[in-house]
N, CA and C atoms of all chains as a GROMACS GRO file, in nm:
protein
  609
    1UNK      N    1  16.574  15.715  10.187
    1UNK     CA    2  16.468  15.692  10.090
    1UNK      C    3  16.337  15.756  10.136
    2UNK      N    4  16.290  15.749  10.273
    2UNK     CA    5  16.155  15.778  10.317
    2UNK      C    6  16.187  15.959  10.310
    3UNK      N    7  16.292  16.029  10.288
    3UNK     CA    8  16.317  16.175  10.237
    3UNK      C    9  16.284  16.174  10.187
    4UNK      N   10  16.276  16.120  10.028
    4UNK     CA   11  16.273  16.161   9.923
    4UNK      C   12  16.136  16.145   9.855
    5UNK      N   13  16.070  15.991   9.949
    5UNK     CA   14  15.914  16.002   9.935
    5UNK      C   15  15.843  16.043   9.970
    6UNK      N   16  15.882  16.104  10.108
    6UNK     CA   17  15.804  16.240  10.158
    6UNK      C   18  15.814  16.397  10.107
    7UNK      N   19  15.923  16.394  10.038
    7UNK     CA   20  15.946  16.543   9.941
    7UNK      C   21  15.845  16.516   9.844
    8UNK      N   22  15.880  16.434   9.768
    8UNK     CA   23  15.735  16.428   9.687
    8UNK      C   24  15.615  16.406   9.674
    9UNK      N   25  15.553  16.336   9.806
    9UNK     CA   26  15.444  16.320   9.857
    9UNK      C   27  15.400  16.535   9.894
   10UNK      N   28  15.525  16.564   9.929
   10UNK     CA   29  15.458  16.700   9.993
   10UNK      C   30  15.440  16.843   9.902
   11UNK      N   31  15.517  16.752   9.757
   11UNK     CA   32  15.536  16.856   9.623
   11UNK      C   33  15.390  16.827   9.563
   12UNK      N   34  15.322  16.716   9.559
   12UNK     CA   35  15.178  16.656   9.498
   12UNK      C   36  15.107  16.735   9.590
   13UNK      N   37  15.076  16.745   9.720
   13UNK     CA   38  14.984  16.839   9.803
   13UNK      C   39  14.993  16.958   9.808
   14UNK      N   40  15.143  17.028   9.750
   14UNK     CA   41  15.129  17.135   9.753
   14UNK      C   42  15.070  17.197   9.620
   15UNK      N   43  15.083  17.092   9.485
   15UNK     CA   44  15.023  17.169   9.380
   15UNK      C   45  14.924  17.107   9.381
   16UNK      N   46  14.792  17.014   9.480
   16UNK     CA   47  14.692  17.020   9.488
   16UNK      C   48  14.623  17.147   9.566
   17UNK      N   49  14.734  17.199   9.651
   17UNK     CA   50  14.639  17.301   9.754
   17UNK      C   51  14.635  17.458   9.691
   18UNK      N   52  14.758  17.464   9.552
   18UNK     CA   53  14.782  17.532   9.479
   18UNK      C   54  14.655  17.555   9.382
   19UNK      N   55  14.611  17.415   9.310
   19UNK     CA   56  14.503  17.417   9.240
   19UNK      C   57  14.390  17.492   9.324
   20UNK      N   58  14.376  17.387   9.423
   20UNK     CA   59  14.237  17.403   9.524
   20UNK      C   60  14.183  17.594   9.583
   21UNK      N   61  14.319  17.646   9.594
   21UNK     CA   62  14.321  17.776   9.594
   21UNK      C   63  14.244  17.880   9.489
   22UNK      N   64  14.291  17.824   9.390
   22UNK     CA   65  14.233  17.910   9.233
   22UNK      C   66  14.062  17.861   9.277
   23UNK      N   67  14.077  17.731   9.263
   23UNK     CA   68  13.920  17.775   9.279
   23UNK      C   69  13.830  17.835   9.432
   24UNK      N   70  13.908  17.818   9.474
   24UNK     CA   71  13.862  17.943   9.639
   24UNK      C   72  13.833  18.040   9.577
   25UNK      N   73  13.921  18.129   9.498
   25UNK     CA   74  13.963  18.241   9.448
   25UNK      C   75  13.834  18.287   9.368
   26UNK      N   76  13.862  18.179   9.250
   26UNK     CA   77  13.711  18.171   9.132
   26UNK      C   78  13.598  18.163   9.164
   27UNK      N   79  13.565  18.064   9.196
   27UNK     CA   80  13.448  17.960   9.235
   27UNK      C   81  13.295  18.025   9.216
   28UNK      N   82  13.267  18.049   9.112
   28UNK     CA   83  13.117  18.132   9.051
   28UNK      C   84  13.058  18.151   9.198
   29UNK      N   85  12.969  18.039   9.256
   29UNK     CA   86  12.918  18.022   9.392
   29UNK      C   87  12.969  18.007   9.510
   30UNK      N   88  12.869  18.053   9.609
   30UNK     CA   89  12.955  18.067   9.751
   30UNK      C   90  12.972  17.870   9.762
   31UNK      N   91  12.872  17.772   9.715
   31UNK     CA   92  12.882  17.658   9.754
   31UNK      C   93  13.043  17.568   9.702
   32UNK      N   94  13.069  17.647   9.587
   32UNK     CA   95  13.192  17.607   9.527
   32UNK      C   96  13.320  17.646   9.591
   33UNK      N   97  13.316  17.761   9.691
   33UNK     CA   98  13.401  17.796   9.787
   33UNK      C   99  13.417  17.653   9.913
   34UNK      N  100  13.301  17.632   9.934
   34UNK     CA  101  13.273  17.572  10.035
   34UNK      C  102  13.368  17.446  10.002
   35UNK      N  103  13.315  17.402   9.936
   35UNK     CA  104  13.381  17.287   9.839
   35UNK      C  105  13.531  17.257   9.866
   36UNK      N  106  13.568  17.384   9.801
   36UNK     CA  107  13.740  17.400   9.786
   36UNK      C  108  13.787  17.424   9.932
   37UNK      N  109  13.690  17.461  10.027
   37UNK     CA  110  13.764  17.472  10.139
   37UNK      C  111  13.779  17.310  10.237
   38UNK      N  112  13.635  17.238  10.241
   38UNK     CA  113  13.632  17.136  10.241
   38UNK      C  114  13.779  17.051  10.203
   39UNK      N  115  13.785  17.048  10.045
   39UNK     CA  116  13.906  16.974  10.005
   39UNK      C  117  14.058  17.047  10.047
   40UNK      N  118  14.078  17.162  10.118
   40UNK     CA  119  14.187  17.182  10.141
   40UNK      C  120  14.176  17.164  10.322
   41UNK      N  121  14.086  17.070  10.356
   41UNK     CA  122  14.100  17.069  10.543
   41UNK      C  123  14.173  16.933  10.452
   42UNK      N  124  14.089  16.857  10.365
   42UNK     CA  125  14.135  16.722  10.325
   42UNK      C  126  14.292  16.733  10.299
   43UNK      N  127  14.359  16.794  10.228
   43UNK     CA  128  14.490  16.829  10.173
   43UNK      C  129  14.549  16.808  10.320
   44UNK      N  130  14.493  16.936  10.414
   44UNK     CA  131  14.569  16.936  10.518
   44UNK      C  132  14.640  16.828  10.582
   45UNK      N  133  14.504  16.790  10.640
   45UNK     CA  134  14.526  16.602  10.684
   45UNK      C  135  14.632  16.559  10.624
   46UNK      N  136  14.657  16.567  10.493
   46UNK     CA  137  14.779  16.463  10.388
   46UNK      C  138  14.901  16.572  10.451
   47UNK      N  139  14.883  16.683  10.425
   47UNK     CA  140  15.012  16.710  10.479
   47UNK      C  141  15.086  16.698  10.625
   48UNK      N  142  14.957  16.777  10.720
   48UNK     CA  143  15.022  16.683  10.836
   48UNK      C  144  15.078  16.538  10.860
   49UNK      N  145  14.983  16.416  10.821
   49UNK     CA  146  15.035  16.312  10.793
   49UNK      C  147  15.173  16.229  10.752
   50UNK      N  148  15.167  16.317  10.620
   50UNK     CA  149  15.344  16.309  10.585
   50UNK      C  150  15.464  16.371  10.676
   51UNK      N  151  15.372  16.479  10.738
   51UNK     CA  152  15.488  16.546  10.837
   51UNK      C  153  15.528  16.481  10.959
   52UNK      N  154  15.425  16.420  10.983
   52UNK     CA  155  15.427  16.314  11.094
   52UNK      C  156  15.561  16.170  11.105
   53UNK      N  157  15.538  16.151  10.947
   53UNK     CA  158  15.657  16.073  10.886
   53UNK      C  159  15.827  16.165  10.873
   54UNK      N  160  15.812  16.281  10.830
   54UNK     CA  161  15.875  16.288  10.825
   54UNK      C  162  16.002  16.364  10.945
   55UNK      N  163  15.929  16.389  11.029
   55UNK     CA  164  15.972  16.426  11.170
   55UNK      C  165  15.965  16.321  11.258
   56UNK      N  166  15.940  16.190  11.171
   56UNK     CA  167  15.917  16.068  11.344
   56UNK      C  168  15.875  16.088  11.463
   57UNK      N  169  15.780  16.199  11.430
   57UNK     CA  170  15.687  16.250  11.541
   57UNK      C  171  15.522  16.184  11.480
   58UNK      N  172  15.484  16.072  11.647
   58UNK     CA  173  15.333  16.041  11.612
   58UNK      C  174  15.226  16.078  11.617
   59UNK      N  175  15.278  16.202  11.759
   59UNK     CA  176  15.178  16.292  11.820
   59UNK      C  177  15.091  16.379  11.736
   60UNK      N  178  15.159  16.354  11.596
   60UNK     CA  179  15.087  16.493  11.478
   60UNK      C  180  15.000  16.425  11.424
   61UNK      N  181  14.976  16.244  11.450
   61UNK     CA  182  14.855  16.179  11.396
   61UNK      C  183  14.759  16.227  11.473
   62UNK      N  184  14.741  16.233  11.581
   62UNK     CA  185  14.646  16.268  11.640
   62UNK      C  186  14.580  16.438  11.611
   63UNK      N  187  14.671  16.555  11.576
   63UNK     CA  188  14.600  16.672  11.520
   63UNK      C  189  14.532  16.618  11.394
   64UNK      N  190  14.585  16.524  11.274
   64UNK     CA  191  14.514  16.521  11.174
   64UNK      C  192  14.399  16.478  11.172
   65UNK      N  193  14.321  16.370  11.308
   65UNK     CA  194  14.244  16.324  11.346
   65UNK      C  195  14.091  16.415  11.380
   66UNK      N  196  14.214  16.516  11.461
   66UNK     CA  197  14.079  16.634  11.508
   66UNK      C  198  14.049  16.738  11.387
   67UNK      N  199  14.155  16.771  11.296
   67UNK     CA  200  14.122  16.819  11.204
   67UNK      C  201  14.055  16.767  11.055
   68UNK      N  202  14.029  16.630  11.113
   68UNK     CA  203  13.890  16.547  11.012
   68UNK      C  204  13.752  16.562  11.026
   69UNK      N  205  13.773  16.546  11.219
   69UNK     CA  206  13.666  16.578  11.290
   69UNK      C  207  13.614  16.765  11.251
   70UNK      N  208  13.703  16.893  11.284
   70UNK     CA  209  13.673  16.995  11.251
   70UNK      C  210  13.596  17.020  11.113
   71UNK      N  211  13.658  16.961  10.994
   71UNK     CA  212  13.603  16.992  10.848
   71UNK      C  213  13.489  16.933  10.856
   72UNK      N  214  13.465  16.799  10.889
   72UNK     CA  215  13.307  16.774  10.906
   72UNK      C  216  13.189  16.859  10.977
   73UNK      N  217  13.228  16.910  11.088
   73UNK     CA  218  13.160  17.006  11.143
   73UNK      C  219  13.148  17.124  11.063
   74UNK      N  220  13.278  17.202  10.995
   74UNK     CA  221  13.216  17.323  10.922
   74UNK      C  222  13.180  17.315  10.814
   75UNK      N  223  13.143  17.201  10.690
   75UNK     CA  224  13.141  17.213  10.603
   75UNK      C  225  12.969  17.154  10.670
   76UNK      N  226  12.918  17.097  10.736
   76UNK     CA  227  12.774  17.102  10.777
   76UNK      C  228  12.772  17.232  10.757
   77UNK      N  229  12.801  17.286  10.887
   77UNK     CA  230  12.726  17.445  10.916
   77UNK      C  231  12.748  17.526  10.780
   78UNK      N  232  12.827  17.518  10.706
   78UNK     CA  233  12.814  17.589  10.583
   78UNK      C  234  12.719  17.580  10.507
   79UNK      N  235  12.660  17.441  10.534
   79UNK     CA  236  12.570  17.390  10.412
   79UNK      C  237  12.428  17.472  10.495
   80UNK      N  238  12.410  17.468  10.637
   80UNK     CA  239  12.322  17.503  10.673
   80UNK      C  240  12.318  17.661  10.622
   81UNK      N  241  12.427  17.730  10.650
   81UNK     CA  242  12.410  17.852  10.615
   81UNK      C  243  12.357  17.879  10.495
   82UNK      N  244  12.448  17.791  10.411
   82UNK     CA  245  12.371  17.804  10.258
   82UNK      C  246  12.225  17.804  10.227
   83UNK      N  247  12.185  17.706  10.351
   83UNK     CA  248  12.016  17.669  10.330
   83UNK      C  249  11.925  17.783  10.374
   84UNK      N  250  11.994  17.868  10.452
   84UNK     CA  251  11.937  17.986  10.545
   84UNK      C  252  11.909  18.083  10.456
   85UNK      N  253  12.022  18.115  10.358
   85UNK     CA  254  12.093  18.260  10.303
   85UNK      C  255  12.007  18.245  10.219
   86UNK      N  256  11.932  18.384  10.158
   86UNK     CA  257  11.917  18.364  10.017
   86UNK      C  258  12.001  18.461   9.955
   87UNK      N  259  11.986  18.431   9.828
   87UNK     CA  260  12.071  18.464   9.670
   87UNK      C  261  12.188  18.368   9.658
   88UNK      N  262  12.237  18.435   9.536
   88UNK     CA  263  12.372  18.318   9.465
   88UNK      C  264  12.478  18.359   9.592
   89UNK      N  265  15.832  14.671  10.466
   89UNK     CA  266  15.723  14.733  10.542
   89UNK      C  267  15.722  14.952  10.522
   90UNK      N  268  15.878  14.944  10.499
   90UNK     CA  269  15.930  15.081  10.477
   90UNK      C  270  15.865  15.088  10.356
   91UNK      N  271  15.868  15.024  10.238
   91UNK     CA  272  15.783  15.009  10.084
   91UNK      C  273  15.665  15.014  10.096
   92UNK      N  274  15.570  14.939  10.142
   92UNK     CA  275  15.452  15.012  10.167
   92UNK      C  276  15.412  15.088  10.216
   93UNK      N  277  15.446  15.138  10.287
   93UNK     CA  278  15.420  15.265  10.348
   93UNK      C  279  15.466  15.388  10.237
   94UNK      N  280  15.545  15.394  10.199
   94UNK     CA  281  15.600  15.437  10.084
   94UNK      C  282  15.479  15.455   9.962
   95UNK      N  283  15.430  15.305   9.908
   95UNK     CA  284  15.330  15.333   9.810
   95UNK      C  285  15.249  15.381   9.845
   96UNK      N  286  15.167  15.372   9.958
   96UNK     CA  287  15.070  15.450  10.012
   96UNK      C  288  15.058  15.597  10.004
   97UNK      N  289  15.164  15.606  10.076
   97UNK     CA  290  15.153  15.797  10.086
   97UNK      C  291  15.144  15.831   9.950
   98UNK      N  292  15.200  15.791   9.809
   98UNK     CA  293  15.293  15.831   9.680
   98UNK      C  294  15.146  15.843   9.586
   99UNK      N  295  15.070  15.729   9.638
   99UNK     CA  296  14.960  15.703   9.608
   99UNK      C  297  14.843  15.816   9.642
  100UNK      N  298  14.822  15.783   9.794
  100UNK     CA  299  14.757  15.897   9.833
  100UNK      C  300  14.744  16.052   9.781
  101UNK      N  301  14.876  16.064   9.758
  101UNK     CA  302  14.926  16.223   9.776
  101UNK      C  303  14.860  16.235   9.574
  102UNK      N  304  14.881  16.152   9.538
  102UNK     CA  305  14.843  16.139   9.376
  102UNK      C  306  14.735  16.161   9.366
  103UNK      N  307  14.638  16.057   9.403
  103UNK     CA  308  14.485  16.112   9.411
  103UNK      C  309  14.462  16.242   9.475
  104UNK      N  310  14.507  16.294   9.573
  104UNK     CA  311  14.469  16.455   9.606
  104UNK      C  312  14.528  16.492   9.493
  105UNK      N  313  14.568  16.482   9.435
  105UNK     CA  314  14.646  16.603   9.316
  105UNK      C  315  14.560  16.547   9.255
  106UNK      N  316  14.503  16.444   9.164
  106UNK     CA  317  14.410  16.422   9.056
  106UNK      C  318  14.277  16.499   9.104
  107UNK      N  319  14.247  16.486   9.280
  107UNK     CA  320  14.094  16.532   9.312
  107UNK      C  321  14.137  16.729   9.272
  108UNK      N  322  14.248  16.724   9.341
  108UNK     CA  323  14.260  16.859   9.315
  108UNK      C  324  14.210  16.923   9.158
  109UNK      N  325  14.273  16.889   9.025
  109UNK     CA  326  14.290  16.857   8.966
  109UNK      C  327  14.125  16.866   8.884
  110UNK      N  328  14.026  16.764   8.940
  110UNK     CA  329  13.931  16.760   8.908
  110UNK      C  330  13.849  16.902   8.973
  111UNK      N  331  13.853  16.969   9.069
  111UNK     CA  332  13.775  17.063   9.138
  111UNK      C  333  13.832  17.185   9.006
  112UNK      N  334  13.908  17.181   8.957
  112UNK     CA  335  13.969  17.269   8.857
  112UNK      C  336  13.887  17.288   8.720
  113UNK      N  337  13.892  17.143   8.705
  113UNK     CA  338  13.870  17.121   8.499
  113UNK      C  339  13.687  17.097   8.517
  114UNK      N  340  13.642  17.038   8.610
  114UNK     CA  341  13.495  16.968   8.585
  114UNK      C  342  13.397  17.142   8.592
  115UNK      N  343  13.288  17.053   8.529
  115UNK     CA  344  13.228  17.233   8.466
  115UNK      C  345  13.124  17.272   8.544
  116UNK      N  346  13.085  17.186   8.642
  116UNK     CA  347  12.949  17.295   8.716
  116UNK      C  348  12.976  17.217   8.887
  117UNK      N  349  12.880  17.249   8.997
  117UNK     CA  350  12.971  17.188   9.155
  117UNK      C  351  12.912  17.029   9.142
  118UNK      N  352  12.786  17.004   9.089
  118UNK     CA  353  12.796  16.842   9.106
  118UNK      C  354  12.885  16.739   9.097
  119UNK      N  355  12.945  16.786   8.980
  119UNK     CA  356  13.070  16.698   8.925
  119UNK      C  357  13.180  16.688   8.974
  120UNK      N  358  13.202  16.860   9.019
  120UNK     CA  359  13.322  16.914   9.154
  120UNK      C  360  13.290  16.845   9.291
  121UNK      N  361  13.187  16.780   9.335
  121UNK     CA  362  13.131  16.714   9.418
  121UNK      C  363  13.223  16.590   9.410
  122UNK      N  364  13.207  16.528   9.284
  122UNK     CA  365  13.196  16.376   9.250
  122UNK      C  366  13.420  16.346   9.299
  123UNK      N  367  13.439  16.469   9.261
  123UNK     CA  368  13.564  16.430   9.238
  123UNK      C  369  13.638  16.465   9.402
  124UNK      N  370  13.561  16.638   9.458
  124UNK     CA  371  13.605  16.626   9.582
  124UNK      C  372  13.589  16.518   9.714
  125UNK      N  373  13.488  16.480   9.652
  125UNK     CA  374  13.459  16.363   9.774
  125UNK      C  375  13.521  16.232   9.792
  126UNK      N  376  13.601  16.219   9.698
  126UNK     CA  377  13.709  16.124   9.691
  126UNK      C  378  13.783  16.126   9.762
  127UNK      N  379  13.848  16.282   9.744
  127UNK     CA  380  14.003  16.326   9.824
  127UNK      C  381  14.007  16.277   9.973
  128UNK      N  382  13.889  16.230  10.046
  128UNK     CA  383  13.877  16.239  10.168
  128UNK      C  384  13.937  16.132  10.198
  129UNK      N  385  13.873  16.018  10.188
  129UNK     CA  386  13.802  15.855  10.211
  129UNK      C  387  13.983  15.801  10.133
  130UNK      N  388  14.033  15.818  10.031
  130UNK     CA  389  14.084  15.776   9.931
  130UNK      C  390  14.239  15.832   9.978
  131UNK      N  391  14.261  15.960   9.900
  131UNK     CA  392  14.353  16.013   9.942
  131UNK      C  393  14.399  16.032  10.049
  132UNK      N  394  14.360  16.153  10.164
  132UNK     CA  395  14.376  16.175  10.304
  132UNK      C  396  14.391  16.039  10.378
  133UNK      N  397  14.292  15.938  10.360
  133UNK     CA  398  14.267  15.829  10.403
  133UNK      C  399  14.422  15.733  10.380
  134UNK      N  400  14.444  15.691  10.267
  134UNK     CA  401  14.579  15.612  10.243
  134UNK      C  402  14.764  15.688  10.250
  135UNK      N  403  14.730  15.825  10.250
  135UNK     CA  404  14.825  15.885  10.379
  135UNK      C  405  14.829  15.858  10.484
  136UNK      N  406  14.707  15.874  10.562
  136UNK     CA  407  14.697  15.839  10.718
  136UNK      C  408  14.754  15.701  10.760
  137UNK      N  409  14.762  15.573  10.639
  137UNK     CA  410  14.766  15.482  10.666
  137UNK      C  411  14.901  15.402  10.649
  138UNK      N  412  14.975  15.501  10.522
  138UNK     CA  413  15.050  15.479  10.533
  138UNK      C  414  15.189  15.517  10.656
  139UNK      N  415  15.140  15.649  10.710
  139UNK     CA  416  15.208  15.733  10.826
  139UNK      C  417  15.178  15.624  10.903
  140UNK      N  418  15.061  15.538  10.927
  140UNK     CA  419  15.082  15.477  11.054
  140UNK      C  420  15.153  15.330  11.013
  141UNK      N  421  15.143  15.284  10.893
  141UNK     CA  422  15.236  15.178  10.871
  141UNK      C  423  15.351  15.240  10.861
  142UNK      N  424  15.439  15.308  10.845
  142UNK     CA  425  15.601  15.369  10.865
  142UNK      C  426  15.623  15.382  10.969
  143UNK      N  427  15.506  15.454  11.077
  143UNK     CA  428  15.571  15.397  11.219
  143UNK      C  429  15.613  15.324  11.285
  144UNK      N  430  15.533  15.173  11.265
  144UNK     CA  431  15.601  15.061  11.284
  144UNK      C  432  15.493  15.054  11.418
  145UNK      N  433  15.417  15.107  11.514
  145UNK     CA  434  15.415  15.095  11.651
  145UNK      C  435  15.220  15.067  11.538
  146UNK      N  436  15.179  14.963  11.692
  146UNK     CA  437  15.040  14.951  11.671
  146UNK      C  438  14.952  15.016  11.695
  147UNK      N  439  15.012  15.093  11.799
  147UNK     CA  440  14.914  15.193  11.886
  147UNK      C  441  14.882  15.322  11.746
  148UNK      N  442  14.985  15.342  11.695
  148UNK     CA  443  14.985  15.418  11.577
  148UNK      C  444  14.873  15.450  11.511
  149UNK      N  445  14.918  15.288  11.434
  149UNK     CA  446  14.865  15.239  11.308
  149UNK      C  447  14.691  15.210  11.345
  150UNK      N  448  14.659  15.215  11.487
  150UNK     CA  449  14.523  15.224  11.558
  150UNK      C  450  14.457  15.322  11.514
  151UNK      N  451  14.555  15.468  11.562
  151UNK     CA  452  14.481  15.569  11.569
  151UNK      C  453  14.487  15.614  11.391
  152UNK      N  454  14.583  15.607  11.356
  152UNK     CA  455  14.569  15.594  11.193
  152UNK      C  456  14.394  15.541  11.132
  153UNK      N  457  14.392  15.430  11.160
  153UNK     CA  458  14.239  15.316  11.105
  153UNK      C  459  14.149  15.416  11.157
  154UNK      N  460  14.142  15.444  11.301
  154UNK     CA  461  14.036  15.501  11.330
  154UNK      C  462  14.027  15.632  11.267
  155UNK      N  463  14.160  15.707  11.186
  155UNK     CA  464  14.088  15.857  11.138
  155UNK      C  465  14.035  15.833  11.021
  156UNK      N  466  14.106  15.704  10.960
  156UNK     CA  467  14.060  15.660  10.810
  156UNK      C  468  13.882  15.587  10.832
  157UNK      N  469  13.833  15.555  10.925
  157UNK     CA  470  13.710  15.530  10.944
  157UNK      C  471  13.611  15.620  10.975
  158UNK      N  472  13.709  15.738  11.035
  158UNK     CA  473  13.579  15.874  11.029
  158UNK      C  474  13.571  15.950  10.937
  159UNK      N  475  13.672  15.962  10.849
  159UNK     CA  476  13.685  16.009  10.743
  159UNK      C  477  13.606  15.956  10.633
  160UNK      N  478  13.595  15.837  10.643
  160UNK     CA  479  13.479  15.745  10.550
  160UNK      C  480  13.338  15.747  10.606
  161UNK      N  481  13.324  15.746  10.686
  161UNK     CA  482  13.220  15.824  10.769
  161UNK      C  483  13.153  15.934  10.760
  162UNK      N  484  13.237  16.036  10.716
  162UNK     CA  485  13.198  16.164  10.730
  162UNK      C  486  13.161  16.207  10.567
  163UNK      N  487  13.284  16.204  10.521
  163UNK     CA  488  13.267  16.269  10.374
  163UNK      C  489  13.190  16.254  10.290
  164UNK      N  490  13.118  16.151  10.300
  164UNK     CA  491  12.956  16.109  10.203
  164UNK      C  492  12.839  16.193  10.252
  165UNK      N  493  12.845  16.210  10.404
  165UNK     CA  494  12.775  16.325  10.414
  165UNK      C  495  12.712  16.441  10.429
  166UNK      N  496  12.881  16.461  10.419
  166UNK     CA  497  12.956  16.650  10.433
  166UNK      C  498  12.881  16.639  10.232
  167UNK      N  499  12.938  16.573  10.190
  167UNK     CA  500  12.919  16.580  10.020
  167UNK      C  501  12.755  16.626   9.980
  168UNK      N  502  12.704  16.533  10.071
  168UNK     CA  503  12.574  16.489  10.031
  168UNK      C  504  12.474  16.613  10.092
  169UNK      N  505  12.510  16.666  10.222
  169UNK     CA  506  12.461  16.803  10.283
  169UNK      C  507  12.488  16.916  10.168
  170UNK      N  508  12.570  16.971  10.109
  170UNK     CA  509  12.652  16.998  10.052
  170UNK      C  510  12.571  17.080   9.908
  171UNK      N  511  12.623  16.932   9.850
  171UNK     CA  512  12.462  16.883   9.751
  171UNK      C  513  12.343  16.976   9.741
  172UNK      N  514  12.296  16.926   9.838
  172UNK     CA  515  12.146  16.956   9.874
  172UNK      C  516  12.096  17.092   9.898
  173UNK      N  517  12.173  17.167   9.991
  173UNK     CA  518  12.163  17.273   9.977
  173UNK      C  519  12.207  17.371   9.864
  174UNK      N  520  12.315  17.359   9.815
  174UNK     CA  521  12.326  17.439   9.660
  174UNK      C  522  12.240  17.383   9.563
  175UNK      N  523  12.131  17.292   9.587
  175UNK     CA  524  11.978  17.283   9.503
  175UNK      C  525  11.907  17.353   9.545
  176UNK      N  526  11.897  17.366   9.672
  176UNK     CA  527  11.792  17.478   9.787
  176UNK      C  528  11.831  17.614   9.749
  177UNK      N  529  11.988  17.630   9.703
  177UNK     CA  530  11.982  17.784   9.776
  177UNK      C  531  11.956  17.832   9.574
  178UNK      N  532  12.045  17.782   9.499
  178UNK     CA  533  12.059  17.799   9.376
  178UNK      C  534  11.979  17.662   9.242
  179UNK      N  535  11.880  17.744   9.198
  179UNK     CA  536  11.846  17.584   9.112
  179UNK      C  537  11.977  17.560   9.027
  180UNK      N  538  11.968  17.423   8.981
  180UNK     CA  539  12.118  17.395   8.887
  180UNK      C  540  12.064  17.457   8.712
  181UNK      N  541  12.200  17.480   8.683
  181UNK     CA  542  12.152  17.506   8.544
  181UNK      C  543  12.116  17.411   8.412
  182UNK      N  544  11.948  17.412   8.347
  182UNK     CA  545  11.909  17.363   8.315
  182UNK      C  546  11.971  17.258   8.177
  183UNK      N  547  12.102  17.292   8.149
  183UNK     CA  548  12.118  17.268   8.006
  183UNK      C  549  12.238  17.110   8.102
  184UNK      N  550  12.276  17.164   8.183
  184UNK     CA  551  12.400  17.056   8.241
  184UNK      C  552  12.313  16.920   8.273
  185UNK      N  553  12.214  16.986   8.387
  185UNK     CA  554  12.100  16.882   8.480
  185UNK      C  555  12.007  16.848   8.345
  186UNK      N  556  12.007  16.722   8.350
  186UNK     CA  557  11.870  16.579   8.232
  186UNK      C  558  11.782  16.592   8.333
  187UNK      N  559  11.800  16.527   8.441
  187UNK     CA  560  11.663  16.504   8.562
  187UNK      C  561  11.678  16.552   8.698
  188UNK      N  562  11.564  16.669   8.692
  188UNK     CA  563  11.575  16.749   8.813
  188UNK      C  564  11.487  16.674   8.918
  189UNK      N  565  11.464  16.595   9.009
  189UNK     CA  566  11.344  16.539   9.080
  189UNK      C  567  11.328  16.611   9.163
  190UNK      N  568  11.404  16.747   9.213
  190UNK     CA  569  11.321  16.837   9.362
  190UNK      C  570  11.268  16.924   9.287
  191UNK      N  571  11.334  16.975   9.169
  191UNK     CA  572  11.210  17.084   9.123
  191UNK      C  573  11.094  17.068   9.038
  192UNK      N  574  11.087  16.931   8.936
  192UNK     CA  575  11.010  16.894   8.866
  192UNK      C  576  10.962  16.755   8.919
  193UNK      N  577  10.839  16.732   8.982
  193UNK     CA  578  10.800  16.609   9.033
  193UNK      C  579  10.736  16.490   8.914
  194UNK      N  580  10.751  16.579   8.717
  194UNK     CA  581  10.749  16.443   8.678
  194UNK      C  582  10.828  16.388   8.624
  195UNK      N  583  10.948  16.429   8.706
  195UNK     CA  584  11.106  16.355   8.659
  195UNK      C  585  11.123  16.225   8.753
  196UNK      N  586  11.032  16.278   8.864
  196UNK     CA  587  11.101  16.201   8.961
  196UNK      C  588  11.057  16.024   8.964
  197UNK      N  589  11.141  15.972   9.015
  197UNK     CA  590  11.142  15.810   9.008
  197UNK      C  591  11.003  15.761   9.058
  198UNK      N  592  10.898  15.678   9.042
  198UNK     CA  593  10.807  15.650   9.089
  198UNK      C  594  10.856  15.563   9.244
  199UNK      N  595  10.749  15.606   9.333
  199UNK     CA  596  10.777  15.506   9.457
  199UNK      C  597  10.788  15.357   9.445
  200UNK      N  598  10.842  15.305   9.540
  200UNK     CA  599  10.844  15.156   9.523
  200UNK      C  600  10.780  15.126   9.635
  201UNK      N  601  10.704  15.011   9.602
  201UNK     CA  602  10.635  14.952   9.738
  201UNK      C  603  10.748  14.890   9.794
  202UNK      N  604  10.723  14.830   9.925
  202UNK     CA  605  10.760  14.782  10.043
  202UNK      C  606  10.742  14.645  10.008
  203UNK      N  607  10.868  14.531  10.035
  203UNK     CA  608  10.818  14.415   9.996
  203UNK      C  609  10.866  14.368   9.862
   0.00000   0.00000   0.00000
């Protein structure tokens, strides 16, 4: 059973990271990039997570941990950059 | 205990697809704001929690709480930095934004005293 809820737990993140992509892609502004990149460290996390489950490996909680910690750090410095840069 | 853990992730993984979802359809970044900043705290968050309830071990389900507490931690003001500067770097466009208070100071809320 925990197969089959982790297949689909990992089919929902993948057509969120699917969405989240297009707007990487689009995204009028550099801040709307930022954004989408932001929400795909978030995605990440979910996917490692589930992978964690689904390999009965715990040790991969702990990468999703540092990679919470990482997106907070670059999505600051982005914002700073943003504040630095001028134009759209 | 295998069942909750179960709703959790099913759950989780749902809201990233709805936040996803929202970064798509909503029409200017404030709103793309409103919806990405969810995915964090919400989604990511009740994955993490459920991975550490399926483990079964406490030590786990520890380090689980604690990513779901920095994660709640963080994302209000990754959002909120965020924000602020795509007002700094780009004004918003006037027809979306009712009340601008950094660029027009007689929008803005009157002070409140202290007390």
């Amino acid at each position: 059973m925990i197969e089959l809820v982790t297949d689909i737990c990992l089919m929902l993140l993948g057509a969120a990271i699917a969405l989240t992509l297009w707007r990487l892609v689009r995204g009028p502004y550099l801040a709307d990039r930022v954004l989408a990149l932001d929400l795909l460290t978030m995605l990440g996390i979910g996917v490692i997570a589930v992978f964690a489950v689904r390999t009965a490996t715990s040790l991969y909680m702990d990468i999703a941990i540092a990679l919470a910690l990482l997106g907070f750090v670059a999505t600051a410095g982005f914002a700073r950059f943003l504040l630095e840069r001028r134009g759209p | 205990m295998i069942i909750l853990a179960a709703v959790m992730m099913l759950v989780g993984s749902l809201f990233c697809c709805i936040a996803a979802l929202g970064i798509v359809r909503f029409p200017d970044l404030y709103t793309r704001l409103h919806g990405a900043a969810k995915a964090g705290p919400i989604g990511a968050g009740l994955i993490l929690l459920g991975a550490g309830v399926a483990s079964g071990e406490a030590y786990t389900l520890l380090r689980a709480g604690l990513g779901l507490l920095f994660l709640v931690l963080t994302t209000p003001i990754a959002a909120h930095l965020l924000a602020r500067a795509a007002i700094k770097a780009h004004a918003p466009e006037p027809s979306i934004v009712s009340i601008d208070e950094l660029h027009n100071p007689r929008d803005s809320v009157p002070e409140q005293k202290p007390g």
